[in-house]
C-alpha positions as MATLAB code, in Angstrom:
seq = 'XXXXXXXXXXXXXXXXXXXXXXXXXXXXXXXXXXXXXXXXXXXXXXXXXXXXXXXXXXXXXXXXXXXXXXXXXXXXXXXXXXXXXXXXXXXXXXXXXXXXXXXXXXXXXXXXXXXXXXXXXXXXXXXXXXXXXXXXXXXXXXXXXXXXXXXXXXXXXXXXXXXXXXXXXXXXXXXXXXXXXXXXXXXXXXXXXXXXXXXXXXXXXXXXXXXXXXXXXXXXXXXXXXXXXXXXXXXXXXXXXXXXXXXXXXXXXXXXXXXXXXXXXXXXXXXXXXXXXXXXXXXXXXXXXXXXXXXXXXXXXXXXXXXXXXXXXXXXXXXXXXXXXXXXXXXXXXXXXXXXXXXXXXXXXXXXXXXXXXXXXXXXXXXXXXXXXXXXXXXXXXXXXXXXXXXXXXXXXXXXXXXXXXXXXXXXXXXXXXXXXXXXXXXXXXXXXXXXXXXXXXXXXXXXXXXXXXX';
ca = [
     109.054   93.432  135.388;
     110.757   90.591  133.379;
     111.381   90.924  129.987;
     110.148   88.432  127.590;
     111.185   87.345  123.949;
     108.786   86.282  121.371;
     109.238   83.770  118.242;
     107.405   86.126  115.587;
     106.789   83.290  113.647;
     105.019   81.157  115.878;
     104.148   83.791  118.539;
     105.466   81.439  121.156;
     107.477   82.919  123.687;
     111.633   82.063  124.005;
     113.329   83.550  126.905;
     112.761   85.435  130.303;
     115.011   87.983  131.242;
     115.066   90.033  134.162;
     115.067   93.375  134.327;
     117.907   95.589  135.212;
     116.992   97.943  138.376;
     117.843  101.414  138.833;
     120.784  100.638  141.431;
     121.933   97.130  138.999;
     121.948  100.399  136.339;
     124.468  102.656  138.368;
     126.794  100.018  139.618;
     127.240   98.906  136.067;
     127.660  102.515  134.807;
     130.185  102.800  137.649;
     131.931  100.129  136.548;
     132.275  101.468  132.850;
     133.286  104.523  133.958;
     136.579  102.394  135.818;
     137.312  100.198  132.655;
     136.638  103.711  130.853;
     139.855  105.364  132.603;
     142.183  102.147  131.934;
     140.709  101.785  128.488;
     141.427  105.174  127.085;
     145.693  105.141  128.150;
     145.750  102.141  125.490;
     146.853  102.728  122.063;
     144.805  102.266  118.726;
     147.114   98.677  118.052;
     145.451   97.056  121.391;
     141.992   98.215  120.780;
     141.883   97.058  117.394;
     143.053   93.206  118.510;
     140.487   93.095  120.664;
     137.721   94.195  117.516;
     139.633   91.612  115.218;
     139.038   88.863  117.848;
     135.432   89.225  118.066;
     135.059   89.758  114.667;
     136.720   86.214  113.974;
     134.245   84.843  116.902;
     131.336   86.231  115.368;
     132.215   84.553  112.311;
     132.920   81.645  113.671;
     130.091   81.490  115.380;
     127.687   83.253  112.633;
     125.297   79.958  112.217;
     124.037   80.055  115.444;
     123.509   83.465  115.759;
     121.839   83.962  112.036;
     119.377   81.265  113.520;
     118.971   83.731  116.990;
     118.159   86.718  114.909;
     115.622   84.279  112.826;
     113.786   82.999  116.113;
     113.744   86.592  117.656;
     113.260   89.269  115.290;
     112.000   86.904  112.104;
     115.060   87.796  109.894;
     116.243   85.215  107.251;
     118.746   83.084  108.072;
     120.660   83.891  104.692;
     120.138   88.002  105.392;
     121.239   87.523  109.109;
     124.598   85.600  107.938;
     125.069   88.870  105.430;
     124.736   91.053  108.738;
     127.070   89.306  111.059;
     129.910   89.667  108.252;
     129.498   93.038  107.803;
     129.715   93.809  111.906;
     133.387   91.977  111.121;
     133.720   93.873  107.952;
     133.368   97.262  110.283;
     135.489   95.693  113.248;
     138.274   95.402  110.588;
     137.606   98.512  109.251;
     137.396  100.235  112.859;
     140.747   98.840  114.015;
     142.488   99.452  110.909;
     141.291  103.119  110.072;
     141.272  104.308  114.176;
     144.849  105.795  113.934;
     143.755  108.221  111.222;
     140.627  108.990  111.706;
     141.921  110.288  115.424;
     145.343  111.217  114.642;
     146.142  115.406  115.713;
     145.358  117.831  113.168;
     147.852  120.594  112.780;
     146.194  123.968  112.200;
     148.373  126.530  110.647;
     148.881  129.736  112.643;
     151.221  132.083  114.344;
     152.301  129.460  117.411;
     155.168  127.490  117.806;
     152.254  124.641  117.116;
     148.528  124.396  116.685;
     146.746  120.855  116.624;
     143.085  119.912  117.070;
     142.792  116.807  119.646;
     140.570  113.822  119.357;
     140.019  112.580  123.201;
     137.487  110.193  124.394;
     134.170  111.963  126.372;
     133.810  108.259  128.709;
     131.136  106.072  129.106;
     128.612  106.072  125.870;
     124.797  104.951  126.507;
     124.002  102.977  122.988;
     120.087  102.703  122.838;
     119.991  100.517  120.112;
     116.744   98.901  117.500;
     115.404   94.988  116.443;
     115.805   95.257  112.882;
     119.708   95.118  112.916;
     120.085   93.027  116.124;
     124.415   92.641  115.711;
     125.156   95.323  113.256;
     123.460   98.449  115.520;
     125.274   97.579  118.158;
     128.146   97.054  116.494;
     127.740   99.772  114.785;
     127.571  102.360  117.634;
     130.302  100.436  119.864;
     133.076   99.806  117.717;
     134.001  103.049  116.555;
     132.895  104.415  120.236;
     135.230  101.935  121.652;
     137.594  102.860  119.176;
     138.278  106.266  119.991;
     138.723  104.888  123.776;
     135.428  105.298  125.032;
     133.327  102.512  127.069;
     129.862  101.565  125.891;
     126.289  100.462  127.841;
     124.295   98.656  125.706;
     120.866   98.689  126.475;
     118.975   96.407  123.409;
     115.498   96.270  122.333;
     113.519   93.865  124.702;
     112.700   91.729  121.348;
     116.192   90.677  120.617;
     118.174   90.323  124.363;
     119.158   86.799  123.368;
     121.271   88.475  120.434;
     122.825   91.579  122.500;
     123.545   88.934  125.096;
     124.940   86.114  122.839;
     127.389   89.054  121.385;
     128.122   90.092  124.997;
     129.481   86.641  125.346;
     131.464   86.416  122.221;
     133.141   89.541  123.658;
     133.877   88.096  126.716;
     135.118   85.180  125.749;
     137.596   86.687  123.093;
     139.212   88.741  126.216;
     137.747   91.964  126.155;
     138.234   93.804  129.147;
     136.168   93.446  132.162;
     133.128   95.905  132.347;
     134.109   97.732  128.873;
     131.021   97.148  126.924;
     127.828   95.935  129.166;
     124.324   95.099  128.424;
     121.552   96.611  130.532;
     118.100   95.503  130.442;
     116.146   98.689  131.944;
     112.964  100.258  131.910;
     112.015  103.791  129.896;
     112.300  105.199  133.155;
     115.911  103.724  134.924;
     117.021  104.522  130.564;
     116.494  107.998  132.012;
     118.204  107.771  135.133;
     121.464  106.191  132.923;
     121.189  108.972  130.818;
     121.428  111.678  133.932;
     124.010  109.658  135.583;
     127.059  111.813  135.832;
     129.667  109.135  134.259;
     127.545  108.783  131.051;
     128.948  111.059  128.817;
     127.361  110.647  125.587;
     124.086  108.681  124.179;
     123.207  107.080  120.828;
     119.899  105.833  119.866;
     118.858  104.518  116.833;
     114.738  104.346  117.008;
     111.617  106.077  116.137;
     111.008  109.480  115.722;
     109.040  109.514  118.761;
     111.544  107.787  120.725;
     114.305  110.344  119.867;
     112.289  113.293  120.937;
     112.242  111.560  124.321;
     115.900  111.058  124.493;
     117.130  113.710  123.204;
     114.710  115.673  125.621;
     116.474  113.780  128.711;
     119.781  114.292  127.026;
     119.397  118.160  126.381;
     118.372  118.226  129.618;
     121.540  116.740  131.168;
     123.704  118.509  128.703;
     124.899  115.496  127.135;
     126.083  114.729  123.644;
     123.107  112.706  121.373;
     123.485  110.647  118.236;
     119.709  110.370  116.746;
     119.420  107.627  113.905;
     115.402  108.012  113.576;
     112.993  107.003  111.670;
     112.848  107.468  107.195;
     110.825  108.065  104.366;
     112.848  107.205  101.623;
     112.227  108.790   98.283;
     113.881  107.077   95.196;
     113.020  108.708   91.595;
     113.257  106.284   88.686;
     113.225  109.225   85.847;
     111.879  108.602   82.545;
     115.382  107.854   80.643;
     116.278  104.863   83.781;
     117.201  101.624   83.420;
     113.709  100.660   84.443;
     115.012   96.611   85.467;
     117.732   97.828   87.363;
     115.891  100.343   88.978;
     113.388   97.718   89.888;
     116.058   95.431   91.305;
     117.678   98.270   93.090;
     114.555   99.279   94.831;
     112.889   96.256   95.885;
     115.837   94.711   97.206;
     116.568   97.861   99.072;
     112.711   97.670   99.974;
     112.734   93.937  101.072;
     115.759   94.129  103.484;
     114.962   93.003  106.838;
     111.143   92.221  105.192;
     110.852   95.509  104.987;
     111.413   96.844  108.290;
     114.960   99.486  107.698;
     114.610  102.703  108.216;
     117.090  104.049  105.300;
     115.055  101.032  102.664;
     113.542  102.747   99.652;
     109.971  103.117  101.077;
     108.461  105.435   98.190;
     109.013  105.143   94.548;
     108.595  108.350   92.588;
     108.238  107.619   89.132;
     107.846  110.204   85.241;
     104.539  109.349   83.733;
     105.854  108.267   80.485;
     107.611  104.844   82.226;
     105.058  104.821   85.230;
     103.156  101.569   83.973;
     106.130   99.625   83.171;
     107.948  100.224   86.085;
     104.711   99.267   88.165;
     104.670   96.184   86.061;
     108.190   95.374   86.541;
     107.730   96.142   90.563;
     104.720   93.719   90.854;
     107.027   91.062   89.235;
     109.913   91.495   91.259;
     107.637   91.440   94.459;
     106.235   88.136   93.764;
     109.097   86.721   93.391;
     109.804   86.821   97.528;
     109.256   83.693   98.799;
     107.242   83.782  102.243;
     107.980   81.836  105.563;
     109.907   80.152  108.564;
     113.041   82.129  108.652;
     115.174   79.461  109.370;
     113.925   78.196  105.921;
     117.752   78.874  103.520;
     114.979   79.374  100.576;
     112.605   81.901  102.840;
     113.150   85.543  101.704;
     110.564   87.200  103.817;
     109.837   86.436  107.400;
     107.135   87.663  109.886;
     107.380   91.397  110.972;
     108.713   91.218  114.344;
     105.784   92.240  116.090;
     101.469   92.006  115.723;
     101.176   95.326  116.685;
     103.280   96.856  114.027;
     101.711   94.121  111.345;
      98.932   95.649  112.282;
      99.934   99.230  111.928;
     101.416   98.418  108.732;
      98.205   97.042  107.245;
      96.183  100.149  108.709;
      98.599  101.821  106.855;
      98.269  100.252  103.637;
      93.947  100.109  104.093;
      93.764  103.892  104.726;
      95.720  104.860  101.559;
      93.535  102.535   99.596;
      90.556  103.993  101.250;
      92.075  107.665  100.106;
      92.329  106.330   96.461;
      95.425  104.450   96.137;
      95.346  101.457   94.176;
      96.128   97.732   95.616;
      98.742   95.933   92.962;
      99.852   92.925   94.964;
      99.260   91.636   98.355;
      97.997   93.863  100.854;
      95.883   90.965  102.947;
      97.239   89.311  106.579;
      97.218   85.489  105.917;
      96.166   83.186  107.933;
      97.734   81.095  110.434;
      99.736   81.607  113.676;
     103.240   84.463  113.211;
     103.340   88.130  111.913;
     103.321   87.533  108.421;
     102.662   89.869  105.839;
     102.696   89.747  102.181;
     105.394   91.742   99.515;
     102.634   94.431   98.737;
     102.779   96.996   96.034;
     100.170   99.720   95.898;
     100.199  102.512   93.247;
      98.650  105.875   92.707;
      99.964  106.460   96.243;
      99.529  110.689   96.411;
     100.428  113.149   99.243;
      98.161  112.875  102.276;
      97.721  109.493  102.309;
      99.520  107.328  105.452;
     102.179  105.384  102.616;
     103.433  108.866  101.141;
     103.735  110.700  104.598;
     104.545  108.108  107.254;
     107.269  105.542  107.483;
     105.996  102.144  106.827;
     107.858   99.248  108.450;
     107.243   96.311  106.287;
     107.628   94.799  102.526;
     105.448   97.733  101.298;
     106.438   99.245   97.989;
     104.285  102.442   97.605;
     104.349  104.210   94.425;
     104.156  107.738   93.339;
     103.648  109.356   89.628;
     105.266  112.104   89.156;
     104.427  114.844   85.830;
     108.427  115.133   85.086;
     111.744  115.144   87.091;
     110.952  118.511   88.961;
     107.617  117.275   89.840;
     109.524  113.995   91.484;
     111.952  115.959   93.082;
     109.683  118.335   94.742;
     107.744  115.055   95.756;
     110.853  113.166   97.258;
     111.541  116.473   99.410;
     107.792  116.378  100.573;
     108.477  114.859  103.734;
     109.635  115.802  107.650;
     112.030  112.878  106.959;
     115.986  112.954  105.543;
     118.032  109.796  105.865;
     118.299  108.588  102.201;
     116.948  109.000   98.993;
     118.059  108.071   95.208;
     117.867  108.853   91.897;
     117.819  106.325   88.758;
     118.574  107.455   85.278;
     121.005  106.460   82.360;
     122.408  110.292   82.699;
     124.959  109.475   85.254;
     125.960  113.556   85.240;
     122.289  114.489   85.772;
     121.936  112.012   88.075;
     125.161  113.306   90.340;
     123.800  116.977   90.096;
     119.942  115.599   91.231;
     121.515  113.631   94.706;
     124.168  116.602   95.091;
     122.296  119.530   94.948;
     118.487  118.538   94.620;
     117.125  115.950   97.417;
     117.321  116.598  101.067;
     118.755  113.743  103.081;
     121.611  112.692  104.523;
     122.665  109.916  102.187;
     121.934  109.636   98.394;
     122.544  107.046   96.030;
     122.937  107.609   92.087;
     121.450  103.811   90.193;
     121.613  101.952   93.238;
     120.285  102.097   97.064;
     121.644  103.550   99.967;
     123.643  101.333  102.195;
     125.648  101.909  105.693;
     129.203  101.752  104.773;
     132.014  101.852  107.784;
     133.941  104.379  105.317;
     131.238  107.086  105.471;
     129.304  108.968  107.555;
     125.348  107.486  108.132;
     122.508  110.049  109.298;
     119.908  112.017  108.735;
     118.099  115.422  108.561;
     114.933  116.576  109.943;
     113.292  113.719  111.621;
     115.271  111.385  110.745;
     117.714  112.358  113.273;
     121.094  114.130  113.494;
     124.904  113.417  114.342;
     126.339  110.555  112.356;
     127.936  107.183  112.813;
     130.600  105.572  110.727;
     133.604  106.632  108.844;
     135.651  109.511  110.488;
     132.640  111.851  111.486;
     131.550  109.132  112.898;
     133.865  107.800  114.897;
     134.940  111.548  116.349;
     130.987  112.084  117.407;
     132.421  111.030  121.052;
     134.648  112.659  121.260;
     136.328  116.189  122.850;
     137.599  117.714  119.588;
     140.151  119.565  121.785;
     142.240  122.714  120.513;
     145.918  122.835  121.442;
     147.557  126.069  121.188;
     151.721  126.299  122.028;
     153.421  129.573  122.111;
];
C-alpha cells in the first residue's frame, strides 16, 4: 500500500508515496552494504567534507524545509528553522570531533603494544520518529556515517517529504552513491531489513511499544540495537527555586515541538510551601502560547501531528480529571478543521492517574505536590521511564548532589531542561530505552570496539 502524508492543520492530504517492497528493500540494503566497503577505507578528513556540505545545503535551504516540517508534522516554522541549524551544528561537530572520538586507545600491559580499535560494524538500519523530522535522522546518521558505517533510513510515514527532501540535499552536495538511503517499508519488510545479513546494527527512536518489537527482531538476529523510547520526565522545582525561571525552564522545555518530545519536562513535582505560586506562574506562562497555522512566524503551537494521538492526549487529560486532578487551563479540543489542542495545565495530578504514569504527547503541563524534597524525589523516580529529569533550586551544590546521585534517568539537568547536545551521550533507562547517541559513546555504539594485542 501507498503511503500518504497529511497537513495536520487542515487534515488535507499532501503527497503519495509508494511503498518500498520486500525485494526494492534487499537490493537497496545490497547496495549499502557495496558503498559500505568503499566508504569505510576513507579517512575521517573526507567524511567530514561531505557532513560540512550538507550542513551548508541544509542551511541554505532551511526556509523551505522549516515550511515542509510545518505542512507535515505541524511544527512552527520558527522551531523548525532552530532544528535544521542544530542538524548543521552536529554535522560540524561530527566531522570535527570523528578523529578523537575513534582514534586507538593504548591499554597499558606487558606487550610490545596494546590498543583498543574502533571499526565500523556496516550497514546501520535508522528507524527514525515525526517529532524531529531532520534532527533524528541526522542524529543517528552522522555520527554512524562517521565512524564509516552506511545508513538505511526508513522515516515515519507522516514526514517522507522531509526524509526525502534531506535525501536530496545529500545527493546533490556529492555524497556517495547508495551511502545513506531512504526506504519506505511496511512493519513487516522493517523486519525482513532487520534479518537481512548485511544490516549490521539498528537504531530506533519510537515508543515504548515499538522498541519491544524491534529489539525483539533484533535480539533475535543477534544484532546490535540503539532504543531511544518513550519518557516521563520528572522536573522538581524545590521550595528555595527560582520559581520564574523554573517556570520558564519548564514550559519551554514542555512546549517544544507543541508538546510532543519525548525527553520535554512532562511532570512538574513541586514542595508544598511554593506549590500555588508556581501553579500560578505555570498557568501564566501557558497562556502566553499563541495557537495556529504553523507557517504563521507569530504561531507558537501547532496541531499535534495526528487525530488519533489528539485524541489520546485528551483521554489522557479527562481520565486524570475524572480521578481528581484539577483542570487549570485549557484542556478542551476547539473547533474547526486540524489537530489542535490547547497549552493545558492541570494540577493535583497524583500517582495512578494516566498524566503521572503515562507519557503524554502534547502541550500538557501536569503537576504534582510533593510534602518536601524526599517526597519529590521519590515521586520523580515513580515511573518505568528514565530519559531525563531536573531539579530547580537556588542551592546549586544540593542541586548537583539531587541529579548525581538521586533521580534515575539518563540525562539530568540542574536550573534548566534537558537538551540533546552532539558533545554528550543521549539515552535512557528502563523504558525509555538503552544504548546512546551523540558525543563519543555515541558515535562508538556501531562500532567493533576491537582489542589489539602485539607481543
Amino acid at each position: 500500500m501507498p503511503f500518504t502524508t497529511h497537513n495536520p492543520t487542515t487534515g488535507e492530504s499532501l503527497a503519495e508515496y509508494p511503498e518500498t517492497t520486500g525485494a526494492e528493500a534487499a537490493a537497496a540494503t545490497e547496495r549499502a552494504s557495496l558503498a559500505q566497503e568503499a566508504w569505510r577505507e576513507t579517512g575521517f578528513a573526507e567524511r567530514g567534507g561531505y557532513l560540512l556540505r550538507l550542513a551548508d545545503a541544509m542551511e541554505a535551504d532551511q526556509s523551505e524545509l522549516a515550511a515542509l516540517a510545518a505542512r507535515e508534522m505541524g511544527k512552527p516554522v520558527a522551531e523548525a528553522r532552530g532544528e535544521i541549524k542544530k542538524c548543521a551544528l552536529l554535522a560540524r561537530h561530527a566531522a570535527g570531533h570523528a578523529a578523537v572520538y575513534l582514534a586507538d586507545e593504548p591499554v597499558a600491559t606487558e606487550a610490545r603494544a596494546s590498543y583498543i580499535r574502533y571499526e565500523p560494524l556496516g550497514v546501520i538500519l535508522a528507524i527514525m520518529p515525526w517529532n524531529f523530522p531532520y534532527w533524528q535522522i541526522c542524529r543517528c546518521a552522522f555520527p554512524a556515517l562517521m565512524a564509516g558505517n552506511a545508513v538505511l533510513v526508513k522515516p515515519a510515514p507522516e514526514t517522507i517529504g522531509c526524509a526525502e527532501r534531506l535525501q536530496q540535499l545529500a545527493h546533490d552536495a556529492g555524497w556517495p552513491e547508495h551511502l545513506m538511503q531512504t526506504v519506505l517499508t511496511s512493519n513487516d519488510t522493517t523486519a525482513e531489513i532487520i534479518r537481512h545479513p548485511a544490516v549490521h546494527g539498528v537504531a530506533l527512536t519510537g515508543s515504548t511499544e515499538a522498541g519491544r518489537a524491534v529489539g525483539a527482531v533484533a535480539g533475535a538476529a543477534l544484532k546490535p540495537v540503539v532504543l531511544e523510547l518513550g519518557g516521563s520526565d520528572p522536573y522538581l522545582i524545590l521550595a528555595d527555586a527560582d520559581l520564574e525561571a523554573a517556570v520558564e525552564a519548564t514550559v519551554a522545555s514542555r512546549m517544544i515541538a507543541g508538546g510532543q518530545c519525548c525527553v520535554s519536562a512532562k511532570r512538574l513535582v513541586v514542595e508544598r510551601p511554593v506549590a500555588a505560586n508556581f501553579e500560578r506562574l505555570v498557568v501564566e506562562k501557558m497562556r502566553e502560547s499563541r495557537m495556529g497555522d504553523p507557517l504563521e512566524e507569530e504561531v507558537t503551537l501547532g496541531p499535534l501531528a495526528r487525530a488519533d494521538l489528539r485524541d489520546h492526549l485528551h483521554q489522557q487529560v479527562q481520565a486524570s480529571l475524572a480521578a481528581g486532578a484539577q483542570l487549570l487551563l485549557g484542556g478542551q479540543i476547539p473547533d474547526g478543521a486540524g489537530y489542535f489542542y490547547p497549552a493545558t495545565v492541570v494540577a493535583g495530578v497524583l500517582p495512578g492517574m494516566p498524566l503521572f504514569e503515562e507519557e503524554t504527547f502534547g502541550p500538557v503541563a501536569a503537576i504534582t505536590e510533593a510534602e518536601d524534597a524526599e517526597h519529590a524525589i521519590a515521586l520523580a523516580n515513580q515511573t518505568a521511564h528514565g530519559l531525563g529529569a531536573g531539579v530547580f533550586t537556588r542551592d546549586v551544590e544540593r542541586g548537583r548532589e539531587i541529579a548525581a546521585r538521586r533521580l534515575q534517568a539518563g540525562a539530568v539537568a540542574v536550573n534548566t531542561f534537558v537538551k540533546s547536545d552532539p558533545r554528550l551521550p543521549f539515552g535512557g533507562i528502563g523504558a525509555s530505552g538503552h544504548g546512546r547517541e551523540l558525543g563519543a559513546l555515541g558515535m562508538r555504539e556501531f562500532c567493533n570496539a576491537k582489542s589489539v594485542w602485539v607481543s
